[in-house]
TIZA-546975 format. One line per field, with one value per residue (C-alpha): residue number from 0; residue in three letters; x, y negated, z negated. Coordinates in pm, 1 decimal, padded with zeros to 6 digits, m for minus. Layout:
N
pos <- [NUM:...]
code <- [ALA:...]
X <- [X:...]
Y <- [Y:...]
Z <- [Z:...]
//
This chain:
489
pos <- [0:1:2:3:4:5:6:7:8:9:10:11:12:13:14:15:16:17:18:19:20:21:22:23:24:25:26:27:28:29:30:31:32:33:34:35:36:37:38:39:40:41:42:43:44:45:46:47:48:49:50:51:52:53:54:55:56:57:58:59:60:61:62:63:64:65:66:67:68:69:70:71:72:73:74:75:76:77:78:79:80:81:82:83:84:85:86:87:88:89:90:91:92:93:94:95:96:97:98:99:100:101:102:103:104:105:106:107:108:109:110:111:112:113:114:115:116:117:118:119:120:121:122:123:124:125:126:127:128:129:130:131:132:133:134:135:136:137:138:139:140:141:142:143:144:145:146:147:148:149:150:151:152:153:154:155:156:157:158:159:160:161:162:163:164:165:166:167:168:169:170:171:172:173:174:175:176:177:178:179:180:181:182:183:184:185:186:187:188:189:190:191:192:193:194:195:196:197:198:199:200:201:202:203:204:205:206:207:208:209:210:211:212:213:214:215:216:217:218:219:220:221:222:223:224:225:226:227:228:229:230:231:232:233:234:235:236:237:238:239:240:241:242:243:244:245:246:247:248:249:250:251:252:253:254:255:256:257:258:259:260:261:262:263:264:265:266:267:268:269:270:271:272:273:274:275:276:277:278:279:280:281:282:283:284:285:286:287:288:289:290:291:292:293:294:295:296:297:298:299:300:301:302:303:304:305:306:307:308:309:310:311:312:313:314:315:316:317:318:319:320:321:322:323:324:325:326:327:328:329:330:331:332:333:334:335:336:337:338:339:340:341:342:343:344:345:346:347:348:349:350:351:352:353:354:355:356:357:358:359:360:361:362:363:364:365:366:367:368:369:370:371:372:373:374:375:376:377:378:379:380:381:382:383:384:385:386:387:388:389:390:391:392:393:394:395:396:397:398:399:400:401:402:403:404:405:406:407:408:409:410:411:412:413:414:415:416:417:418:419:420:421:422:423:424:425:426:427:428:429:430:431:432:433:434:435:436:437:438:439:440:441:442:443:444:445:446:447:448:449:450:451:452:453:454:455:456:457:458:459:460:461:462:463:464:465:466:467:468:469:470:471:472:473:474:475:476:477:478:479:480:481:482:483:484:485:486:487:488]
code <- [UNK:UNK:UNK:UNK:UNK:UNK:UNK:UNK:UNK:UNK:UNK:UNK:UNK:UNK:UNK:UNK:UNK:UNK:UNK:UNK:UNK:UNK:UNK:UNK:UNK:UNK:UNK:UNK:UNK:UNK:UNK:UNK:UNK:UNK:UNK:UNK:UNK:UNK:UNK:UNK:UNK:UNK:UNK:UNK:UNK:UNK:UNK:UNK:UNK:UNK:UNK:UNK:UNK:UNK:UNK:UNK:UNK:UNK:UNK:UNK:UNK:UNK:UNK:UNK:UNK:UNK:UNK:UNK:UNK:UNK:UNK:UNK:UNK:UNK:UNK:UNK:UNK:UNK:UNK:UNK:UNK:UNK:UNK:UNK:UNK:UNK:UNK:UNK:UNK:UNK:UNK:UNK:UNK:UNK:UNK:UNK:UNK:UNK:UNK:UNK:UNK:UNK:UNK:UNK:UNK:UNK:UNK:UNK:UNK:UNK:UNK:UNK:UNK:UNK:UNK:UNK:UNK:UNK:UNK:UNK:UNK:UNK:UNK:UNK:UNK:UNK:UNK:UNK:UNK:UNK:UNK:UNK:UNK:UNK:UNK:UNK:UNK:UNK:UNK:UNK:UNK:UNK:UNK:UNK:UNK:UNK:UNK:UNK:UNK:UNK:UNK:UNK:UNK:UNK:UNK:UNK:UNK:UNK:UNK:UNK:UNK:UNK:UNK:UNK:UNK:UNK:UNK:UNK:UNK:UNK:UNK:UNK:UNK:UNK:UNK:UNK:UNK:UNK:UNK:UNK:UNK:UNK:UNK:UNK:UNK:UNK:UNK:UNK:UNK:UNK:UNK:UNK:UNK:UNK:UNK:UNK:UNK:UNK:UNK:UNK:UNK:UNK:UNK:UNK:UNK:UNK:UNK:UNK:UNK:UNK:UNK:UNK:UNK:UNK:UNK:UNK:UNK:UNK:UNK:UNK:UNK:UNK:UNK:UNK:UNK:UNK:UNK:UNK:UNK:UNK:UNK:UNK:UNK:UNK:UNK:UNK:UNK:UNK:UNK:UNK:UNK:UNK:UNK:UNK:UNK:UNK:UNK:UNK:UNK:UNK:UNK:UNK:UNK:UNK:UNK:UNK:UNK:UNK:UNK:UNK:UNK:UNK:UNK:UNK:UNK:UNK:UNK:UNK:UNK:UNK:UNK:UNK:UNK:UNK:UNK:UNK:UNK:UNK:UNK:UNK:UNK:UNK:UNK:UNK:UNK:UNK:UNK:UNK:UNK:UNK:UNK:UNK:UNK:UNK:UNK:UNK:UNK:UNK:UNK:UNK:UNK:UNK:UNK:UNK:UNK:UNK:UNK:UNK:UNK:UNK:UNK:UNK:UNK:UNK:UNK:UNK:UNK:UNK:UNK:UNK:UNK:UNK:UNK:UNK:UNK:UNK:UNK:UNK:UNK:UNK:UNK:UNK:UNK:UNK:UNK:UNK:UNK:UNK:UNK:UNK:UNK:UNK:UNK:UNK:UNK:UNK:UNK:UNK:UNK:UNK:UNK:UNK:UNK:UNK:UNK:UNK:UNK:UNK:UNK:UNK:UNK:UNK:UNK:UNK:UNK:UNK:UNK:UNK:UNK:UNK:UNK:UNK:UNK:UNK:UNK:UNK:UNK:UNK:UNK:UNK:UNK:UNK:UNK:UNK:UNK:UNK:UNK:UNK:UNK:UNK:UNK:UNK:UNK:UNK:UNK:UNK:UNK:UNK:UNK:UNK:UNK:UNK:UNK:UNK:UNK:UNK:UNK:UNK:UNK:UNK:UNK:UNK:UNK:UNK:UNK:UNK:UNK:UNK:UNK:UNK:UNK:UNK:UNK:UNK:UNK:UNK:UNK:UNK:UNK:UNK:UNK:UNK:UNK:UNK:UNK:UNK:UNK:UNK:UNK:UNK:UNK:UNK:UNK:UNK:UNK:UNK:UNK:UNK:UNK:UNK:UNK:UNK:UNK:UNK:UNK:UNK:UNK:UNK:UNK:UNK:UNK:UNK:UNK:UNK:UNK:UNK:UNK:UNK:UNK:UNK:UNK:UNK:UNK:UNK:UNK:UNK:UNK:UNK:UNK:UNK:UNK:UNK:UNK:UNK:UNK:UNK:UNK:UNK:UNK]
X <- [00631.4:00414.4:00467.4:00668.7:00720.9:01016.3:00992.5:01203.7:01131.5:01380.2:01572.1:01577.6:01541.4:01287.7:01121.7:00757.0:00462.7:00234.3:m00091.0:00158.5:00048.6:00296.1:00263.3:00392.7:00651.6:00778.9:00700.7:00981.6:01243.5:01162.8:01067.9:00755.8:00523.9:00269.9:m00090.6:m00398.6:m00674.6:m00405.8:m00355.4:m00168.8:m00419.1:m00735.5:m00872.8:m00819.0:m01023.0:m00817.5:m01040.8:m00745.9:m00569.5:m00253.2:m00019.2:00045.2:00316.4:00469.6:00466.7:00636.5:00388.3:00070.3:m00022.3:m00137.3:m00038.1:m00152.0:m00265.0:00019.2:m00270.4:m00453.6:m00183.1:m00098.5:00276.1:00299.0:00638.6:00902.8:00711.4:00894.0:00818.8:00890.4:00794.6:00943.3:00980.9:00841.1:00516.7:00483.1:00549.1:00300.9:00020.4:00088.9:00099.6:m00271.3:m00387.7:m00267.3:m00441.1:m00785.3:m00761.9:m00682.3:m01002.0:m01213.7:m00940.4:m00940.6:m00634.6:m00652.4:m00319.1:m00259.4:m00505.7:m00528.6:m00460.0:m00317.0:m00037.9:00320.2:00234.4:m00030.1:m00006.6:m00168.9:00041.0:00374.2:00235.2:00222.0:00594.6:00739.1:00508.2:00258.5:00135.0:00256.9:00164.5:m00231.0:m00424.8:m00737.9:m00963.4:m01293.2:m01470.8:m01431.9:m01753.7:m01825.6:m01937.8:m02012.3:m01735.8:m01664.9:m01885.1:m01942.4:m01932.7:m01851.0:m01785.0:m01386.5:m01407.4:m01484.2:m01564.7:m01461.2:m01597.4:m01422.6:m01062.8:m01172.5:m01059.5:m01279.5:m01018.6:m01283.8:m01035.4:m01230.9:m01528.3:m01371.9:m01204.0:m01558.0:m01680.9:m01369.3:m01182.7:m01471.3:m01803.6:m01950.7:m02021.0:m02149.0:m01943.3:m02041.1:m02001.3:m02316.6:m02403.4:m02241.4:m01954.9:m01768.8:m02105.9:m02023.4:m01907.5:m01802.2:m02048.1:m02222.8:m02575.0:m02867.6:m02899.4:m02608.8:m02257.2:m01849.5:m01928.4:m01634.8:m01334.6:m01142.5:m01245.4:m00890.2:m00742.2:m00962.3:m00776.5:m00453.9:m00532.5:m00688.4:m00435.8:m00578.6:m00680.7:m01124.0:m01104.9:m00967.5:m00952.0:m01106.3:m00867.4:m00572.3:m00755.9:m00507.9:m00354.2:m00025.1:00193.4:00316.0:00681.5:00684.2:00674.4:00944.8:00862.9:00997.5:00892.2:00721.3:00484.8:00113.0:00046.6:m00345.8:m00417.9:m00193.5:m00210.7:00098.7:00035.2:00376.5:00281.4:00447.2:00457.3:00453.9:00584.9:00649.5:01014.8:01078.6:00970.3:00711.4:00365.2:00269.2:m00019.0:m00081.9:m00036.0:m00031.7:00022.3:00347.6:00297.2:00363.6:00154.2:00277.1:00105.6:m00160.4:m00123.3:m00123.5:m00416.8:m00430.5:m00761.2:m00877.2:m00865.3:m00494.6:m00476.9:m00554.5:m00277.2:m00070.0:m00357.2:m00161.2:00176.6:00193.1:00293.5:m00072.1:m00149.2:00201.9:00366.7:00614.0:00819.5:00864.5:00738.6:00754.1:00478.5:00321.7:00633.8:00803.8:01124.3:01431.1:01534.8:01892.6:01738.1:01500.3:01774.7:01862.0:01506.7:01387.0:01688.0:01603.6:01293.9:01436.1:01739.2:01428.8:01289.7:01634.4:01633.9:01319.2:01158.5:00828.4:00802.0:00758.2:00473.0:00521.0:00260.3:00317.9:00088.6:00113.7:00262.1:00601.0:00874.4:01072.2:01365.3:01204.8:01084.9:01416.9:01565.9:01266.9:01335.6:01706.5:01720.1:01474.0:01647.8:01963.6:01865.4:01590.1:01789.3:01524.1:01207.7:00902.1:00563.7:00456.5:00130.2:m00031.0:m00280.4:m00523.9:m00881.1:m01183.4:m01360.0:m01129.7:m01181.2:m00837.4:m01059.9:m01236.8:m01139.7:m01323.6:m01221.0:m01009.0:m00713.2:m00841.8:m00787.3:m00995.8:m00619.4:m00558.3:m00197.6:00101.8:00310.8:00130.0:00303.2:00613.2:00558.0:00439.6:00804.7:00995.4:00798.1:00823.4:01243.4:01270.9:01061.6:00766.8:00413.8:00222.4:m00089.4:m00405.2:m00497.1:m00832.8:m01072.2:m01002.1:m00725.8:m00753.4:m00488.4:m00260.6:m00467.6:m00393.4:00016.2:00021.2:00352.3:00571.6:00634.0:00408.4:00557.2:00284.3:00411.1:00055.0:m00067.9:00055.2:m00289.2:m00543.3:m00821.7:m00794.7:m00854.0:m01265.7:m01289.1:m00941.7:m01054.6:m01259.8:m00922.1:m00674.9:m00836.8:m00756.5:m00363.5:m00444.1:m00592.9:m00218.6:00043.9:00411.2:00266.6:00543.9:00352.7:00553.8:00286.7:00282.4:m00046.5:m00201.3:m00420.8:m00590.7:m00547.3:m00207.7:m00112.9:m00185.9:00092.2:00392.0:00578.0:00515.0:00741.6:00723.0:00792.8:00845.1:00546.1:00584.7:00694.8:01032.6:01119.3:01329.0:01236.3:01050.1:00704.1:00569.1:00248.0:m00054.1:00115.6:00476.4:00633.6:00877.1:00909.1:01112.1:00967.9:01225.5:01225.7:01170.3:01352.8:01122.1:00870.1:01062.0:01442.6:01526.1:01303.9:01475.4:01332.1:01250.8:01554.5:01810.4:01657.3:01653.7:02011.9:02218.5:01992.4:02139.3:02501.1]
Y <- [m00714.1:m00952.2:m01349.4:m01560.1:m01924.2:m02116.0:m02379.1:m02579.4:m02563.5:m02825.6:m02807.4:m02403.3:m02247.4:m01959.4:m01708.4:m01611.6:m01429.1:m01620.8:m01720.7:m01706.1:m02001.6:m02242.7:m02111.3:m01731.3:m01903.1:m02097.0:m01741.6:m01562.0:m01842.3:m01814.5:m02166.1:m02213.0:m02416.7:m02501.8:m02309.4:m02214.6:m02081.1:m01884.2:m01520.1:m01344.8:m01029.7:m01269.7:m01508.4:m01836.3:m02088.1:m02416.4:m02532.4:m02659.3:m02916.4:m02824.7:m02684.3:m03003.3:m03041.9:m03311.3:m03219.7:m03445.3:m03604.0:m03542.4:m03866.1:m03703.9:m03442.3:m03087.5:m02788.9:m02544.5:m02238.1:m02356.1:m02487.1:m02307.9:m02265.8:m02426.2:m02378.0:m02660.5:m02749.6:m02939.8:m02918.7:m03125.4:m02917.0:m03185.6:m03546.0:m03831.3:m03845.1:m03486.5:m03442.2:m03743.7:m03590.0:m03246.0:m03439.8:m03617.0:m03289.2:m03107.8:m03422.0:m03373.5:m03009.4:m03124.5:m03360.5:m03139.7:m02857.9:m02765.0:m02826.3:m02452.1:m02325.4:m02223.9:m01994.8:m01857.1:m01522.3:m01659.7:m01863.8:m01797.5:m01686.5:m01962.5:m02131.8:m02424.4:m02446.3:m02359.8:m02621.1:m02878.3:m02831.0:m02885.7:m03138.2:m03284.8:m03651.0:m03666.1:m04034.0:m03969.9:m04230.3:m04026.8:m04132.5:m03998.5:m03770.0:m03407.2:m03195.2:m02919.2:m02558.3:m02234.7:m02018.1:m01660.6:m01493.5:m01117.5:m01079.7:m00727.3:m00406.6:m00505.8:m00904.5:m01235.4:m01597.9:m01867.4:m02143.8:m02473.0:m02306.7:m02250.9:m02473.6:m02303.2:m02184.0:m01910.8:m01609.6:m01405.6:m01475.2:m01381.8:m01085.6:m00969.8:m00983.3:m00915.5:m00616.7:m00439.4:m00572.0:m00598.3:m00966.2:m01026.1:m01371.7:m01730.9:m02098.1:m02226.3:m02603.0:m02940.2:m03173.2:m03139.9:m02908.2:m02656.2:m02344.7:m01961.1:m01733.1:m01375.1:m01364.5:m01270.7:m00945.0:m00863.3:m00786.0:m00690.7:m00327.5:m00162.8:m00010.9:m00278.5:m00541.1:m00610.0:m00723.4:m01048.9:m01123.4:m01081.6:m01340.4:m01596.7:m01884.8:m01980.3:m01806.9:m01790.2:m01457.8:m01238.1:m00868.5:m00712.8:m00474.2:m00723.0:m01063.8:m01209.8:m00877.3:m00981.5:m01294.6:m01210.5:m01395.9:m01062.5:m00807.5:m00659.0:m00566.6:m00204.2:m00159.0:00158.5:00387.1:00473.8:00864.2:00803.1:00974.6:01017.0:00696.2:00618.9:00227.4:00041.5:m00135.8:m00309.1:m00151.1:m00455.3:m00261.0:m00515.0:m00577.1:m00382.1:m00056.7:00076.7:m00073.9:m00050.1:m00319.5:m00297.2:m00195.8:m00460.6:m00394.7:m00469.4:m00567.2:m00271.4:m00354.4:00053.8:00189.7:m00022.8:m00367.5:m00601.5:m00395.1:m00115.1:00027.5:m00001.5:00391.5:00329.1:00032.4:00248.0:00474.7:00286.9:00385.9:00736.5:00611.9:00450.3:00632.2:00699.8:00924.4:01116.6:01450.9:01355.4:01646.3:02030.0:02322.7:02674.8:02880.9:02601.2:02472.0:02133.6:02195.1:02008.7:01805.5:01960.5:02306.3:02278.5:02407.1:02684.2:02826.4:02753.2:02981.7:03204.8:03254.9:03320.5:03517.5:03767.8:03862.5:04017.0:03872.1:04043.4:03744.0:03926.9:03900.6:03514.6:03310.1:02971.5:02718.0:02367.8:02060.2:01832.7:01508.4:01591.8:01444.7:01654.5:01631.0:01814.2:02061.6:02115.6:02185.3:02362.7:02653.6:02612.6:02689.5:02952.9:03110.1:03120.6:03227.6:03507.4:03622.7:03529.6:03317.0:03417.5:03371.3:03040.6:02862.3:02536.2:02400.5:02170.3:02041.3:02301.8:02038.5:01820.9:01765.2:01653.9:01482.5:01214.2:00846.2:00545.4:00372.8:00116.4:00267.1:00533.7:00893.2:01237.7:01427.0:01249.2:01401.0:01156.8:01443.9:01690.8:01690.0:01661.0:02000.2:02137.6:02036.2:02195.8:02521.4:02515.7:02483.6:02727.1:03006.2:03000.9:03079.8:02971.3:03109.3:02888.3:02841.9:02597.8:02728.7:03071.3:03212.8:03544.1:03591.3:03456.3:03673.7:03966.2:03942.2:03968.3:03795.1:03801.9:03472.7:03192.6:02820.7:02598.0:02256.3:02072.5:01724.0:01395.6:01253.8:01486.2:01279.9:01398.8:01743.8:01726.7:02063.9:02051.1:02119.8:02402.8:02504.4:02502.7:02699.4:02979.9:02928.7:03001.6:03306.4:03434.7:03562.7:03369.4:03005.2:02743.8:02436.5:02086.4:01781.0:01445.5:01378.7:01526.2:01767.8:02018.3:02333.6:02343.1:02405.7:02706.3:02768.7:02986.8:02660.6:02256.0:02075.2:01686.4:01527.5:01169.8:00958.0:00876.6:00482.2:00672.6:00888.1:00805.9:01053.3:01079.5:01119.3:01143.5:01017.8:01167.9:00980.2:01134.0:00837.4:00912.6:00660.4:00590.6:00557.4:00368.3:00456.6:00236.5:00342.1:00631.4:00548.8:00833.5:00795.5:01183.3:01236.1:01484.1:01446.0:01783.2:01740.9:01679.5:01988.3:02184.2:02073.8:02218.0:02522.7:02564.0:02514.1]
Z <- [03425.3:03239.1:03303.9:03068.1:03003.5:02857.0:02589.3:02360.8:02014.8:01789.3:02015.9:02058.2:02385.4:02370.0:02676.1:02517.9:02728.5:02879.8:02685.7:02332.3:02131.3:01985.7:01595.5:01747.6:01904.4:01584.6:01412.7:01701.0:01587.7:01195.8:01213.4:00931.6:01044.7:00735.7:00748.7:00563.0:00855.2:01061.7:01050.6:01263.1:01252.1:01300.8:01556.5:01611.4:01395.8:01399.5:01121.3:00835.3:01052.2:00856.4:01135.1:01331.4:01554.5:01816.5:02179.4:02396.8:02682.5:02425.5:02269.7:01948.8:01703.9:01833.6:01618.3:01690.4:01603.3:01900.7:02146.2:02459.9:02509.5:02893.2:03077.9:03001.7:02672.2:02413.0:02055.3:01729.0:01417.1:01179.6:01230.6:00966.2:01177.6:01163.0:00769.0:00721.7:00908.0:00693.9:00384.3:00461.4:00535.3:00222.5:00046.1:00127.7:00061.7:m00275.7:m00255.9:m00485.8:m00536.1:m00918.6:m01102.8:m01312.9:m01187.3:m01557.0:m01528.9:m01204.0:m01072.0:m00730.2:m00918.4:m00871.6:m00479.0:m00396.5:m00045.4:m00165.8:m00468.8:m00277.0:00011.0:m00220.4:m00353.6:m00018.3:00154.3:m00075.3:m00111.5:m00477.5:m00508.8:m00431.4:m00294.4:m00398.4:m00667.0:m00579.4:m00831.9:m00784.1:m00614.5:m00928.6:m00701.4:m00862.1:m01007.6:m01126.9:m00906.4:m00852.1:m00508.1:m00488.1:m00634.9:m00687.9:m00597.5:m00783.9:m00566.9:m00733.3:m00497.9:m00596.4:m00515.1:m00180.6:00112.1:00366.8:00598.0:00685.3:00702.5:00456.9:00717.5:00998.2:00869.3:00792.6:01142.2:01302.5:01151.3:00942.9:01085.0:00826.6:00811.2:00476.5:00417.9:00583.6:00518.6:00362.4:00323.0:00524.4:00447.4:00080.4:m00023.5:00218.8:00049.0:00103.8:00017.4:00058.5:00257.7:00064.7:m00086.4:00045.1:m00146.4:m00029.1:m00044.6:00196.9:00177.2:00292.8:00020.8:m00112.5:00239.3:00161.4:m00209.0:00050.0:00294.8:00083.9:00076.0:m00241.6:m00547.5:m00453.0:m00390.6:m00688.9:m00791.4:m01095.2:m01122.9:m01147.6:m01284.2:m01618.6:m01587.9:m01550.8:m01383.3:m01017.0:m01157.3:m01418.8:m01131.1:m00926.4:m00578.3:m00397.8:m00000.9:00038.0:00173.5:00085.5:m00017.2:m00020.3:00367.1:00679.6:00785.4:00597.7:00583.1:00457.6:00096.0:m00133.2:m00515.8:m00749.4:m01092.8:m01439.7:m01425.5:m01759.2:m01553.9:m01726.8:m01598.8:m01223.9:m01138.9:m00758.7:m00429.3:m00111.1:00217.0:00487.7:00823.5:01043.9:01381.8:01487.0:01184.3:00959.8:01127.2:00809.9:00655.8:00403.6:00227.7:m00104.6:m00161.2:m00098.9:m00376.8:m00640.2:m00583.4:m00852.0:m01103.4:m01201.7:m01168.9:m01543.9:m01820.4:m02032.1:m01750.1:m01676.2:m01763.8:m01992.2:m02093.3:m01925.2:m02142.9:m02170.7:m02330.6:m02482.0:m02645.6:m02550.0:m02391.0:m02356.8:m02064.4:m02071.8:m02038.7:m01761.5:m01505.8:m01697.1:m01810.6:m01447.9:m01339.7:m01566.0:m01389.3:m01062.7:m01165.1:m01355.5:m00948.2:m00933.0:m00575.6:m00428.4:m00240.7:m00235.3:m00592.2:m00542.4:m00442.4:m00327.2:m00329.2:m00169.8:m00104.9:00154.8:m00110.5:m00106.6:00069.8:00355.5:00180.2:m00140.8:00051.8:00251.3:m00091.0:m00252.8:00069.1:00047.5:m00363.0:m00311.2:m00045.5:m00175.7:m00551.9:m00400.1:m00061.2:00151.0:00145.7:m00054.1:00053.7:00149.2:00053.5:00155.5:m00052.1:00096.6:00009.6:00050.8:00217.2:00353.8:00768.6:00890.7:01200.8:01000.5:01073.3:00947.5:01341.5:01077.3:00870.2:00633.5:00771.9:00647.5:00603.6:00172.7:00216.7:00362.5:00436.3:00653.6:00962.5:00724.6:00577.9:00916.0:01076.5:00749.7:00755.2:01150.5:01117.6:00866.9:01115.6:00807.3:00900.1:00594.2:00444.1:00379.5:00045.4:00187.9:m00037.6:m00028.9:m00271.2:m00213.8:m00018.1:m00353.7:m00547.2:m00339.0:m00332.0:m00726.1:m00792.3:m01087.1:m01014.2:m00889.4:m00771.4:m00765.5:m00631.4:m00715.2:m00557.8:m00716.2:m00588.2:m00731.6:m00642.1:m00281.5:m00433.3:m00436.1:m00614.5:m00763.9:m01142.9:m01013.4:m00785.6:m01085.7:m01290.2:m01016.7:m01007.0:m01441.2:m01360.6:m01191.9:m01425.5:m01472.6:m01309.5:m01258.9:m01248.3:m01106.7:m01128.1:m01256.1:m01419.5:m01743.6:m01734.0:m01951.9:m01722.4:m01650.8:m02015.4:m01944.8:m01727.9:m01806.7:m01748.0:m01694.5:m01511.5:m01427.7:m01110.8:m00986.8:m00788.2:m00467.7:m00585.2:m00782.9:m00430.6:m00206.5:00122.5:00444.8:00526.6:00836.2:00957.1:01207.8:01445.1:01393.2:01279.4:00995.0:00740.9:00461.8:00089.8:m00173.9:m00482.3:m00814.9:m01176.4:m01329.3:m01624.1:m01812.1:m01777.0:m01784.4:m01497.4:m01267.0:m00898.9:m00726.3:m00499.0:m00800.5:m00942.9:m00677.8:m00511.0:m00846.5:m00813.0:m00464.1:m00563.8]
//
């Protein structure tokens, strides 16, 4: 049993491990204590003076980042000598700060900006002129610097050399010249360059992709999880509050799963989930077809196999939920008397076994042990389709179920690949993006993303998680498992 120590914080009792440090311990009681340089998932740099506290028996105000909880310890987190030591503080940050909240990316969830509401020095004793540094530069493949926001809390640095070794970032200069910056010839050229626009308190650090895009006080958030690999990192889906534009994807703490981390393969999975790029409407034949009729043409369909299960291929890709494939088997079983033929369709060159040593995982599909535990309850041995269809060629179905990948960007040879399910006679086609194959197909039916699910994936790990589910672009939007649930009935 590992050794504790008891403190007092405002008066609150608390038991912590040994070695916790007094800002954890004001984290366990939800007291905030202010911050810039602190980060739970980085090292200690103690460099903002911001997060001073009392501590009875000290002389002086302590950095609570750097102080040792000690058994018996008795903290003050707000007192008038406290608040006056964070309001000098949050005033020479300000020293040479620029004052272009209007236009910067980082305003609306600023710590600097919301720092200032609750503690500032409003009546500022400063009158020195401002040091100019450079701004607007192109530090990276999907960042921008802007030097004179930053206050050189160094976690950009140290997230560099601590969580992808890369070290590219240091602190050039001395005094109010010192500045943030990239080491020559060298750029942020990882895929991991996004976590940095997430840490930095301020707004030095933005993204190209998201840059006067859009206020953060227009979005609506929805907790979620990530489809990009089988990690399953917990994000955050910021969508514009009138539903119809997705901007980005940030990630949730989750210290059993992705820490506070998530890739930037993973950030772009909001990219396909606007309307430009979605399947609208169903069709049939090349002919737009009604909402209202979906269910019964798609019965249609099934009622024509006359309930000879061997007549039906089904094709399914590791992106669904388990509780659209529960009903997918259940519907089919029901309408066909037994299960048809089942197919999983995976990358040709995909190697489950890759793993960057960070987050990012070589299995693109969230839901592969998902599907593996649905086909494993329902006694189904699947058939391959990894490059090799010739085993879907072979059955010659009347009737082919193709439930295709909501990410096809993890399909490397997936234009190549569709072209083969066009080759099969009677194709049912359920997708979500636009593409010039699957007109082709007997029939076109849209699907929800993964941010309008609600369902269960289930990581490499075997942790199942929950996704939430946003309104739909396209209000008549019937998820697979309404679809499939009235089939059943």
């Amino acid at each position: 049993m590992s050794e504790t120590v008891k403190l007092t914080i405002d008066g609150k009792e608390i038991t912590v491990p040994k070695g916790t440090s007094v800002i954890e311990a004001t984290e366990m009681l939800g007291i905030e204590v202010p911050r810039f340089c602190w980060h739970p998932g980085l090292s200690v740099a103690g460099v903002c003076r911001f997060c001073m506290v009392k501590i009875e028996g000290m002389p002086k105000l302590q950095i609570a980042c750097n102080t040792t909880c000690t058994e018996g310890m008795k903290v003050i987190t707000v007192s008038d000598e406290v608040k006056d030591a964070h309001k000098w503080a949050l005033e020479f940050h300000l020293i040479n700060h620029p004052l272009d909240c209007p236009i910067c990316d980082q305003a609306g969830e600023c710590e600097l900006q919301n720092y200032y509401m609750k503690v500032g020095k409003y009546s500022s004793q400063m009158d020195e002129d401002k040091v100019l540094k450079p701004k607007a530069l192109d530090v990276g493949d999907n960042l921008v610097l802007d030097t004179e926001r930053c206050i050189l809390c160094s976690r950009c640095v140290r997230f560099e050399d601590e969580v992808t070794k890369t070290s590219a970032l240091g602190i050039f200069n001395r005094g109010d010249h010192s500045v943030i910056g990239t080491f020559p010839n060298r750029r942020i050229q990882h895929n991991y360059s996004y976590n940095i626009v997430d840490i930095c308190p301020v707004g030095a650090f933005t993204a190209k992709d998201f840059r006067f895009k859009c206020r953060v006080w227009f979005l609506s958030e929805t907790k979620t999880i990530c489809p990009g690999c089988s990690t399953g990192c917990n994000v955050t889906v910021f969508q514009q509050k009138n539903q119809r534009e997705y901007y980005r994807l940030k990630p949730r703490k989750n210290l059993d799963v992705n820490g506070h981390w998530m890739c930037d393969y993973g950030r772009t999975m909001y990219q396909h989930l606007n309307a430009s790029s979605r399947l609208a409407t169903p069709s049939i034949e090349g002919k737009q077809l009604p909402w209202d009729s979906l269910k019964q043409e798609l019965t249609k369909k099934l009622a024509a196999m006359n309930g000879n299960a061997n007549q039906v291929a089904l094709v399914l890709t590791p992106q669904y939920t388990n509780e659209e494939y529960t009903q997918i088997l259940q519907a089919l079983k029901k309408s066909l008397g037994a299960l048809p033929k089942v197919y999983v369709w995976r990358d040709a060159t995909e190697n489950a076994e890759n793993f960057d040593g960070i987050l990012f995982r070589g299995d693109l599909h969230p839901n592969s042990n998902g599907l593996n535990k649905i086909l494993t309850e329902n006694n189904i041995t699947p058939i391959s389709l990894k490059g090799d269809f010739s085993a879907l060629a072979a059955q010659k179905a009347s009737l082919t179920l193709v439930f295709g990948p909501e990410i096809e960007k993890s399909y490397s040879q997936f234009a190549n690949e569709i072209t083969r399910f066009a080759e099969l006679a009677n194709v049912v086609y359920f997708g979500t993006t636009l593409n010039p194959i699957t007109k082709k197909f007997s029939m076109i039916i849209p699907t929800k993303v993964f941010a309008e699910k609600s369902g269960t994936f289930v990581n490499h790990k075997g942790i199942a998680q929950k996704l939430k589910a946003n309104p739909p672009v396209f209000p008549n939007l019937l998820g697979i498992e309404d679809l499939f649930s009235e089939l059943r009935a």
